[in-house]
N, C-alpha and C positions, 0 to 999 in steps of 0.2 A: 504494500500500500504506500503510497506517493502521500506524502506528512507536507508537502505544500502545493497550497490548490489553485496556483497560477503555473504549474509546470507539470506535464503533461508525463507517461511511463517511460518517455524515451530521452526526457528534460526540455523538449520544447515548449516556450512560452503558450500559455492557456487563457482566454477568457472563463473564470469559474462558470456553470451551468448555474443558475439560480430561480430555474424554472419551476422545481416543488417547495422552494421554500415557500413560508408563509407570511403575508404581508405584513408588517407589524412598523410600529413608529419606530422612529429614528432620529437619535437625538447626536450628536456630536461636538464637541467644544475644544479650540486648539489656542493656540497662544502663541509670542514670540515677542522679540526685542530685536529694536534699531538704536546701536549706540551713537550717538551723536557730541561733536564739542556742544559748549555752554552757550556760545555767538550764537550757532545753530537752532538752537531750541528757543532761542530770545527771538530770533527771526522768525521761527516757525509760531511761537506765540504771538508776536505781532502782528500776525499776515501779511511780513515783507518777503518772503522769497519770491523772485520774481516770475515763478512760474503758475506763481496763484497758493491759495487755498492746502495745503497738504493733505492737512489731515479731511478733508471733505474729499478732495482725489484721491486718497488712498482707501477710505471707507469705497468708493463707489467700485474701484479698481478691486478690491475686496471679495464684493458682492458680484459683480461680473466674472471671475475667476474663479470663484464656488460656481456658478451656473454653467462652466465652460468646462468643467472639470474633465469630464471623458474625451473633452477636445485635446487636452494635454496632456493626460495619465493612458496610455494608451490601453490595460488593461482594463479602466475601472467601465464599472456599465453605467449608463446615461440616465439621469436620475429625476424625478419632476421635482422639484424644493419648493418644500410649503414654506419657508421662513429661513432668510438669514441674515444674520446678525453681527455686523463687523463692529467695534469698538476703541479706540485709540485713547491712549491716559499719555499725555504728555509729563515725563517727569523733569528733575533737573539735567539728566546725562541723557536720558533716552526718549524713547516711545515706545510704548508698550501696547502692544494687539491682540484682543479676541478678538475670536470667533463664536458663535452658533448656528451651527445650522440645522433644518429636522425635515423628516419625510416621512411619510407610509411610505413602505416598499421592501423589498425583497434581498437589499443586500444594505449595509451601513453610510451614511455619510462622513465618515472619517477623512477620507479621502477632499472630499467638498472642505470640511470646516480647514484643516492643515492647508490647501490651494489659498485661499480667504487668506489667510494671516500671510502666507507666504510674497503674495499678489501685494498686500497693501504696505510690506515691507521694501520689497520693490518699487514700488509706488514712489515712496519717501526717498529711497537713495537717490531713485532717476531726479527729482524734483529738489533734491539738495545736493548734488554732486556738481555743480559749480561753486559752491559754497564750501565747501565741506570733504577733505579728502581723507578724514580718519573715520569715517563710518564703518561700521560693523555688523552684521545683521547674523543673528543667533537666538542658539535657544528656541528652536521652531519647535513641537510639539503637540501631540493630544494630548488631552486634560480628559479628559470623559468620553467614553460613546457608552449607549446608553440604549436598549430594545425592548419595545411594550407589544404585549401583543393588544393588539384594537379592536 
C-alpha cells in the first residue's frame, strides 16, 4: 500500500480520487510574516508607498490566490469557497497575515488558506521593494484545518 496519496504504485504524480468521500465543511487557517525595517512600516502606516494602499492590495491579492489555488498547486482539486478571510496586523518590525478560508466539499482547504497568506506576502514585498531591500518573508504555515460533517 502506497502511504502517500498524490503518488501513484509506480511513484508517478497523482490527483487523489475524492469521488466517495463525503461532503463535509471545511474550515482552514494559515498565517505568516513579512519582516520589514522601521522607515518601512512608518511608510506603510502612512499610506506613503508609492505604489498605493499595501495592506488593502495584499488582502485582495490574498483572496484572489485562495480562489486560484488549483491554478497554481497543480495537484490540489478546484474548490467553490464559501468564505475567505485575509487579515494583516501591522507591527513595529513586520506584518503579520491570516488566513480563513471554508467550504462544503470533498477534500480540505488547506491548501487555499496557506496560497492566501502566501499571495499577500508577496503582495507587500512587490509593493515595498523599492523601499526596502532587507525584507524577509517566513514563517508561512497552517494553524488549523478543521472537518464537520453537514
Amino acid at each position: 500500500m502506497n502511504s502517500l496519496s498524490h503518488v501513484d504504485c509506480v511513484g508517478r504524480a497523482k490527483m487523489v480520487d475524492v469521488g466517495e468521500k463525503p461532503v463535509q465543511r471545511r474550515v482552514a487557517r494559515a498565517s505568516g510574516r513579512i519582516s520589514l525595517a522601521p522607515t518601512t512600516i512608518k511608510l506603510i502606516r502612512e499610506n506613503l508607498i508609492k505604489k498605493g494602499d499595501v495592506l488593502t492590495v495584499a488582502q485582495i491579492a490574498g483572496v484572489q490566490a485562495a480562489k486560484r489555488t488549483s491554478d497554481l498547486i497543480p495537484l490540489c482539486h478546484p474548490l467553490q469557497l464559501d468564505s475567505i478571510n485575509v487579515e494583516m496586523e501591522l507591527g513595529e518590525d513586520c506584518v503579520a497575515v491570516t488566513s480563513e478560508v471554508h467550504c462544503e466539499g470533498k477534500t480540505g482547504v488547506e491548501m487555499e488558506a496557506i496560497t492566501a497568506v502566501a499571495a499577500a506576502l508577496l503582495s507587500i514585498y512587490d509593493m515595498c521593494k523599492a523601499v526596502d531591500k532587507s525584507m524577509v518573508i517566513g514563517d508561512i504555515r497552517l494553524i488549523e484545518k478543521v472537518k464537520q460533517n453537514v
